[in-house]
PAMINU-370490 format. One record per residue (C-alpha): x, y, z. Coordinates in steps of 0.2 Angstrom, whole numbers, plus 5000, padded with zeros to 4 digits. Last residue first. Layout:
     u     v     w
     X     Y     Z
...
END
This chain:
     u     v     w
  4947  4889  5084
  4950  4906  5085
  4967  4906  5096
  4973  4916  5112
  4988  4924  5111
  4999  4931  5122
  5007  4947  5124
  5024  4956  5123
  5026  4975  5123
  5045  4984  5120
  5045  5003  5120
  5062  5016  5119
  5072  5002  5112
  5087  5012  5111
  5096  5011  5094
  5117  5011  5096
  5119  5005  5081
  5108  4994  5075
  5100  4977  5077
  5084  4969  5088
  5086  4951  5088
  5071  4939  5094
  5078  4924  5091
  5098  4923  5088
  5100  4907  5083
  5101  4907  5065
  5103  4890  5056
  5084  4884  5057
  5082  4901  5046
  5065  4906  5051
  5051  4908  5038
  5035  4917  5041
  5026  4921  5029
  5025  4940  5024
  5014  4957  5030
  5015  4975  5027
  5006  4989  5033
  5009  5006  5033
  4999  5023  5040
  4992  5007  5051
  4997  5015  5069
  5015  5020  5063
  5020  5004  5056
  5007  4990  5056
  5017  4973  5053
  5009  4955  5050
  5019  4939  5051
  5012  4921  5046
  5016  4903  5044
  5012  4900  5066
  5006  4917  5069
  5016  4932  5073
  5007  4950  5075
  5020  4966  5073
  5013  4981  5081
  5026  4995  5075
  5036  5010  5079
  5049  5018  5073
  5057  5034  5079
  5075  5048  5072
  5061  5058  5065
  5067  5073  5057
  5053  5071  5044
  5040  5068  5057
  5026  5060  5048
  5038  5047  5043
  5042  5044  5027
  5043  5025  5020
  5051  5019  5003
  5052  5003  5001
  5068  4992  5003
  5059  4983  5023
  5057  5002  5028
  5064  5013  5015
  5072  5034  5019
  5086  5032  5011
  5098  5037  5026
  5084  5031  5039
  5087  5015  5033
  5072  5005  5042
  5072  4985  5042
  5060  4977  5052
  5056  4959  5051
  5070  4951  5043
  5070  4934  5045
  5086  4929  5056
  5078  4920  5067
  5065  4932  5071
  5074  4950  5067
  5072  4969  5072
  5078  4983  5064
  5092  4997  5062
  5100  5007  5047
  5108  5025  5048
  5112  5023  5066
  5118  5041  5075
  5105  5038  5087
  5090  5027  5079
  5075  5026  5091
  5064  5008  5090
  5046  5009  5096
  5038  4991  5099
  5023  4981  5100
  5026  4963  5099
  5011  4949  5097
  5016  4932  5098
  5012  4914  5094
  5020  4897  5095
  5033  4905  5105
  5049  4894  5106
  5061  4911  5109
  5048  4920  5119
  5060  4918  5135
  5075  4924  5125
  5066  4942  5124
  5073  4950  5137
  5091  4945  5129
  5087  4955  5114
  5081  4971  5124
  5096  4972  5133
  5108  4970  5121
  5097  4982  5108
  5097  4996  5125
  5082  4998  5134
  5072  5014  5137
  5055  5007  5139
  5048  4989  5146
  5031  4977  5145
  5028  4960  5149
  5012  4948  5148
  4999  4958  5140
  4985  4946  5134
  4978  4948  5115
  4964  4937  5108
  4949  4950  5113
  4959  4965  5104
  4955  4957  5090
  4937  4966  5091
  4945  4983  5090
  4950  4981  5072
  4966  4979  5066
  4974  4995  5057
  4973  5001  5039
  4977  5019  5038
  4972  5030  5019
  4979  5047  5015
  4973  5063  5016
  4990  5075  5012
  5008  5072  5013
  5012  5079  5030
  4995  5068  5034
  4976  5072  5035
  4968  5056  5040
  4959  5043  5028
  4952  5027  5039
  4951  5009  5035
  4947  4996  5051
  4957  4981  5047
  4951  4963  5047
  4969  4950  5051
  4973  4941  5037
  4965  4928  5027
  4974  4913  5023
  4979  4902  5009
  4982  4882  5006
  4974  4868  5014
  4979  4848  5015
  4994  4855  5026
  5012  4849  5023
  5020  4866  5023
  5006  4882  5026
  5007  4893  5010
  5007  4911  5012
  4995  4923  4999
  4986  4932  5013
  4970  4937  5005
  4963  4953  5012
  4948  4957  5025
  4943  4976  5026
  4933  4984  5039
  4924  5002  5035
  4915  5007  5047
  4897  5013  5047
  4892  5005  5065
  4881  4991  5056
  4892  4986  5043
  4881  4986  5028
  4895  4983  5015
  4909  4974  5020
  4928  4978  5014
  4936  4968  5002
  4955  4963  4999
  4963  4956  4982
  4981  4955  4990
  4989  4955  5004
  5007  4945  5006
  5019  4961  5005
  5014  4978  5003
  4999  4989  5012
  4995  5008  5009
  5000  5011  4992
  4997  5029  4985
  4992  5034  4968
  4986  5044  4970
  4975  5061  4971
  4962  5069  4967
  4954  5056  4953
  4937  5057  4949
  4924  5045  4949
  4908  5044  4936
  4891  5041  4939
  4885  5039  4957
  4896  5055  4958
  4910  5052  4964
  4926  5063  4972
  4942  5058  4975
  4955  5047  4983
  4966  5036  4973
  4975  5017  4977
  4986  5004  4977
  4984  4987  4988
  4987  4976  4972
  4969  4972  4969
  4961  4987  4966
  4959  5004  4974
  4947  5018  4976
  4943  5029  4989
  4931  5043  4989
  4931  5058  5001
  4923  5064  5015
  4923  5082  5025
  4906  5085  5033
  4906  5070  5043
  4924  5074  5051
  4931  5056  5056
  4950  5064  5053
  4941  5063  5032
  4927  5052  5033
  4926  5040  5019
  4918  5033  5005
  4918  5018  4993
  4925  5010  4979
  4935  4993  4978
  4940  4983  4962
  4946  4965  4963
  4957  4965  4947
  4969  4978  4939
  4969  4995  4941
  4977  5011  4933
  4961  5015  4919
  4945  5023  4922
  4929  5019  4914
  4911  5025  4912
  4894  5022  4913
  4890  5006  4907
  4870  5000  4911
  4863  4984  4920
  4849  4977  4922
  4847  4964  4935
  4853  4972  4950
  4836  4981  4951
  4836  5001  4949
  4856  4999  4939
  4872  5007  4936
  4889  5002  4928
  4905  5009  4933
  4920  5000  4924
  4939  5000  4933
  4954  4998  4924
  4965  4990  4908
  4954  4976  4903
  4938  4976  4912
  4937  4975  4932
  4918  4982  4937
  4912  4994  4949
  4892  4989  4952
  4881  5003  4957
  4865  5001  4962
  4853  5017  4960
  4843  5029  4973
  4854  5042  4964
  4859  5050  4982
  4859  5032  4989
  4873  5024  4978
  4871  5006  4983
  4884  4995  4983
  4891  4980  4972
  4909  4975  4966
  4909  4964  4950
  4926  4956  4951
  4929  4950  4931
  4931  4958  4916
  4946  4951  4906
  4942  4941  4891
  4946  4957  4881
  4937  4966  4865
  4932  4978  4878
  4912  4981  4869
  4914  4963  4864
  4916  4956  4882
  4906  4964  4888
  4891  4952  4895
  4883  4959  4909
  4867  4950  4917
  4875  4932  4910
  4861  4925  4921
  4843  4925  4914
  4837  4912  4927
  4845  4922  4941
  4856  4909  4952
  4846  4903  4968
  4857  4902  4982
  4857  4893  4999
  4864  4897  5018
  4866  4915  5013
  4854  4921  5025
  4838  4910  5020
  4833  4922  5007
  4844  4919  4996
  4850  4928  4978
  4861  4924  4962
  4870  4936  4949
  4880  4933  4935
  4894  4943  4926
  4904  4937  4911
  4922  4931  4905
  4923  4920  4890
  4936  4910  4879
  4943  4898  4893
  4927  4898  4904
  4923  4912  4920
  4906  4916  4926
  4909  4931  4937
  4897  4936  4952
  4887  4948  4960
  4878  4943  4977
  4860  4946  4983
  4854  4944  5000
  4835  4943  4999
  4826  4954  5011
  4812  4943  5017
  4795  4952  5018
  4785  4935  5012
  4797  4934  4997
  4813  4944  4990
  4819  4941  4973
  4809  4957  4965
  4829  4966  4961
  4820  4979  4970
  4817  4974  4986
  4819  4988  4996
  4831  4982  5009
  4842  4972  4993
  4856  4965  5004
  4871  4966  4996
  4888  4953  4993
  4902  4953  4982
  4912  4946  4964
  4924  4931  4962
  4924  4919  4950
  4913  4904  4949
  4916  4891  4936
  4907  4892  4919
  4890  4894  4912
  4883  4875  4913
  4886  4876  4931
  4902  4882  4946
  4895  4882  4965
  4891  4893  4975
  4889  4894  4993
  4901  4879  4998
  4895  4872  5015
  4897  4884  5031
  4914  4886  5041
  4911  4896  5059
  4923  4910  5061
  4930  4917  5076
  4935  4936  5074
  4923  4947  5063
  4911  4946  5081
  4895  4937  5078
  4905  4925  5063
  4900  4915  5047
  4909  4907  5034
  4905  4901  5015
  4916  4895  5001
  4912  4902  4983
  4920  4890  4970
  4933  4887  4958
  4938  4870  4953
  4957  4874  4952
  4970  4883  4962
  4979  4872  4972
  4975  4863  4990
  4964  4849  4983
  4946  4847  4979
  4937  4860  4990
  4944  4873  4977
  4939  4890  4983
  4936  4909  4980
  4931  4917  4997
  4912  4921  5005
  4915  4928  5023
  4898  4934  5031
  4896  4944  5045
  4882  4937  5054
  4866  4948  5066
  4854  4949  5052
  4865  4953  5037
  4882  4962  5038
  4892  4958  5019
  4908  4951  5014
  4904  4945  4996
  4921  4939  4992
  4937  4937  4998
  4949  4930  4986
  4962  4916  4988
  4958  4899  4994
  4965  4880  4992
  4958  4866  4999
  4952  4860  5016
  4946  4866  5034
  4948  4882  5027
  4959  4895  5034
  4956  4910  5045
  4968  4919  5056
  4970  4918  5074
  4980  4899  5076
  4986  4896  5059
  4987  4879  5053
  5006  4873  5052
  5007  4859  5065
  4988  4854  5063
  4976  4859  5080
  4963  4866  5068
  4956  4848  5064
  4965  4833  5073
  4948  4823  5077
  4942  4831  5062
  4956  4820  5049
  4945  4813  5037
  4928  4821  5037
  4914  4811  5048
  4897  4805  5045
  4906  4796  5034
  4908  4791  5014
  4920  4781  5005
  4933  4782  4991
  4947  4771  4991
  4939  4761  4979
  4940  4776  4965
  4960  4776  4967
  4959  4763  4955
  4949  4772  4941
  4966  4779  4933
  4959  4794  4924
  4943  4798  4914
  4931  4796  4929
  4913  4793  4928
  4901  4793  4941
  4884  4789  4945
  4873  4798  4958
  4858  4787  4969
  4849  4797  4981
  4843  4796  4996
  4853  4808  5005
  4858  4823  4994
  4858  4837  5002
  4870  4827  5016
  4883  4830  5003
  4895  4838  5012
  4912  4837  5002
  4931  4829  5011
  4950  4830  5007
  4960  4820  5009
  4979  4821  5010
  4994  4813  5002
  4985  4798  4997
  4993  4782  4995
  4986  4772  4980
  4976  4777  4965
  4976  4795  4972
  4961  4806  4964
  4969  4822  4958
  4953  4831  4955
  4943  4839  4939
  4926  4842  4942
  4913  4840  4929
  4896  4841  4930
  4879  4831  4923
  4862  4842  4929
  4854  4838  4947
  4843  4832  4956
  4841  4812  4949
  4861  4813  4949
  4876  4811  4936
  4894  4816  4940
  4910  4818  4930
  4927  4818  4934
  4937  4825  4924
  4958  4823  4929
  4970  4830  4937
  4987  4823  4935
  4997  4810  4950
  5009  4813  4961
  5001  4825  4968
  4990  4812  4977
  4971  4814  4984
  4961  4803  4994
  4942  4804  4995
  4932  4807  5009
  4911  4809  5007
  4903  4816  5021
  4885  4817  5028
  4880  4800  5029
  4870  4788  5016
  4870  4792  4999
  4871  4779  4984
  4883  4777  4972
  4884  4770  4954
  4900  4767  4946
  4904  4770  4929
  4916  4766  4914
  4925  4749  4918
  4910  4741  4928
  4904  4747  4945
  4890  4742  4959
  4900  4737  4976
  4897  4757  4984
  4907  4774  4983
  4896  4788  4988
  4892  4802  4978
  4898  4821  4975
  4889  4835  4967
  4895  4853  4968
  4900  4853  4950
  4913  4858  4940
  4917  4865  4921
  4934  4872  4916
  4943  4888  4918
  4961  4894  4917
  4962  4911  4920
  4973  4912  4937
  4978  4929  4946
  4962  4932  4958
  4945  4933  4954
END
């Protein structure tokens, strides 16, 4: 899970608002598909709790709004038609007439076509996101499982959101996959698909999809596991879930993010887990039982391990690990126990954090997806996902390192419209007036210093690019080209409507920020430094997801 560790109790259940109450309870029935209900920050959360014929009694804790609502936000609950669900609410139960139930959420005639909801980068329709979790190839889907509060745009009530995609790039929003129960809310964890069966949850030949989970309450951390076999459209949580409990052994509430894989030289499941100070390796032959192998300190959170081609050579791989913060170390593992070679390096900064790749991906890459932490003003959703990079390890000045670059498959979104070389800053900057009001860009371009220490390119006056050549930084870090003599830049910088991402170099760098023009500055598109020759300047257009 991400940076939070407050926990509470939730439920997935929701209920329809009908003329039967008293000053405790109200009883609901369900009709339609939707239940809206208002939500002000002007007001505290508070438990709400519900009761159904199906289900257990749960708690949820919302900001319901008494009177105006700030936003709505909406739950499916077309899984419980028929039924009748009371409910009891511990805060100001005025706002509990307001409440009302459609085959329509509040505000889809205007969804994805919001001032500040980002054209080719996946949000949620509503509610607050961070982690990716489970990403996992099954049957012809990508899958996108995500941390999320479906009750109000901050962190809170966590549960496992759900999207699908054919092609990694437009993205089709499920009903919540998991939701929190008698254990604890739902942290984050990933995604397998058991081909041989042998956790025993597959039926009739299906190969059940089975994801790895952390309970989380405010005095215990714990791993669960649940399965489907209806392609992650449904879960069934393992009857004897905690399946690893160790907190004792670390004497620390921290071990969270079980990451799953299978290890095939062993024939075992591997599951890397965040505990305390570093990343745990545990090992199983059915996802159910679990045993500690070893440990190694340096990372915190979201932990990633897997394998790579060195320059795309089969014969020459290495293992990669890395944890939340976009650090990481190359070396060798065996099924067991992972050794260190080299690292750290960092090879992303900025907004990315907690990012998974996809296990099973069909053509053997390795595609990441990473939490964009960028807020979008006035929106009833908070979060993003940035852009899915291709990993590689290439041999560098420095030695193997790791590149992170878009995919091919965004290429589809991306129209040349005018292209240059060899211009001057002056000339550059006034070529680009034209995309001053540009909703969306991309911008490829190579910048060449003369006798310029520091030059760079700005939007408004947000600094996009800024290399110092003299102290070798890009943007205050420090960054070497491969070239040590180089006097060249380049970069594929994406802008979305609250979001800029920047590959240096082809993706030996990335970096990525929210977008935030100064309404004082009206310089536009301003490339800065002296004498600098803009030896390459691409512009396309964008076409969006939605």
């Amino acid at each position: 899970m991400g940076t939070s560790k407050k926990t509470l109790f939730f439920a997935s259940v929701l209920f329809l608002y009908c003329a039967s109450s008293s000053a405790e309870d109200i009883s609901f029935k369900i009709t339609k598909r939707y239940l809206n209900f208002p939500i002000s920050h002007q007001t505290d959360r508070h438990q709400m709790t519900f009761e159904t014929e199906s289900e257990p009694d749960l708690t949820v804790n919302i900001r319901l709004a008494p009177e105006k609502a700030d936003y709505w936000v909406f739950k499916d609950v077309s899984h419980l038609k028929g039924e009748t669900v009371k409910i009891s609410y511990n805060g100001d139960k005025t706002g509990l007439k307001n409440i009302y139930q459609s085959d329509e959420f509040a505000g889809q005639d205007s969804l994805y076509n919001e001032k500040n909801r980002p054209q080719f980068h996946f949000t949620s329709r509503r509610g607050w996101i961070n982690d990716p979790n489970g990403l996992v190839y099954h049957d012809g889907e990508y899958h996108l499982f995500y941390q999320h509060n479906p009750y109000e745009r901050e962190w809170e009530n966590m549960h496992w959101g759900h999207a699908v995609s054919k092609d990694l790039i437009h993205w089709h929003e499920l009903p919540d996959a998991l939701c929190p129960d008698k254990l604890g809310t739902i942290f984050s964890g990933s995604a397998v698909i058991d081909d041989e069966n042998t956790s025993g949850f597959g039926s009739n030949g299906i190969k059940p999809m089975v994801v790895a989970f952390t309970y989380a309450r405010s005095d215990r951390q714990a791993q669960g596991i649940a399965y489907s076999l209806d392609g992650g459209r449904s879960f069934t949580k393992y009857e004897k879930n905690p399946v690893i409990d160790s907190k004792f052994l670390w004497n620390s509430n921290d071990t969270r993010d079980p990451r799953l894989f299978r290890y095939e030289p062993n024939d075992e499941w591997v599951l890397v887990l965040n505990e305390r100070d570093g990343h745990s390796i545990y090992t199983s032959d059915n996802l159910k039982d679990w045993v500690y192998r070893s440990h190694i300190t340096g990372f915190w959170e979201c932990p990633e391990l897997f394998e790579l081609a060195v320059d795309d050579n089969p014969n020459n791989k290495k293992w990669v690990m890395y944890g939340a913060s976009g650090t990481y170390m190359i070396g060798q593992f065996d099924g067991r126990i992972f050794t260190p070679e080299s690292g750290k390096h960092c090879y992303a900064t900025g907004s990315i954090y907690a990012a998974q790749t996809f296990n099973n991906q069909p053509e053997g890459r390795r595609i990441q997806i990473g939490w964009g932490r960028i807020s979008h003003a006035g929106m009833p959703f908070n979060g993003m996902y940035l852009l899915p990079t291709e990993l590689k390890l290439i041999t560098t000045k420095d030695g193997i390192r790791l590149t992170s670059a878009p995919i091919k498959e965004t290429e589809q979104l991306f129209h040349p419209l005018k292209s240059w070389s060899n211009l001057t800053s002056d000339e550059a900057n006034k070529l680009m007036k034209e995309y001053y009001d540009a909703d969306c860009l991309r911008v490829k371009t190579t910048i060449k210093l003369s006798h310029a220490t520091d030059a760079g390119f700005n939007l408004f006056g947000q600094r996009i690019i800024g290399y110092d050549m003299n102290n070798t930084t890009l943007n205050g870090r420090f960054y070497s080209p491969q070239d040590p003599t180089s006097m060249e830049l380049s970069a594929d910088i994406y802008i979305d409507r609250t979001s800029i991402e920047v590959f240096i170099d082809g993706g030996l760098y990335s970096y990525s920020m929210e977008r935030r023009p100064d309404s004082n500055n009206k310089e536009g598109f301003h490339f800065w430094g002296n004498n600098i020759t803009v030896k390459d300047l691409e512009v396309f257009s964008v076409d969006s997801i939605w």
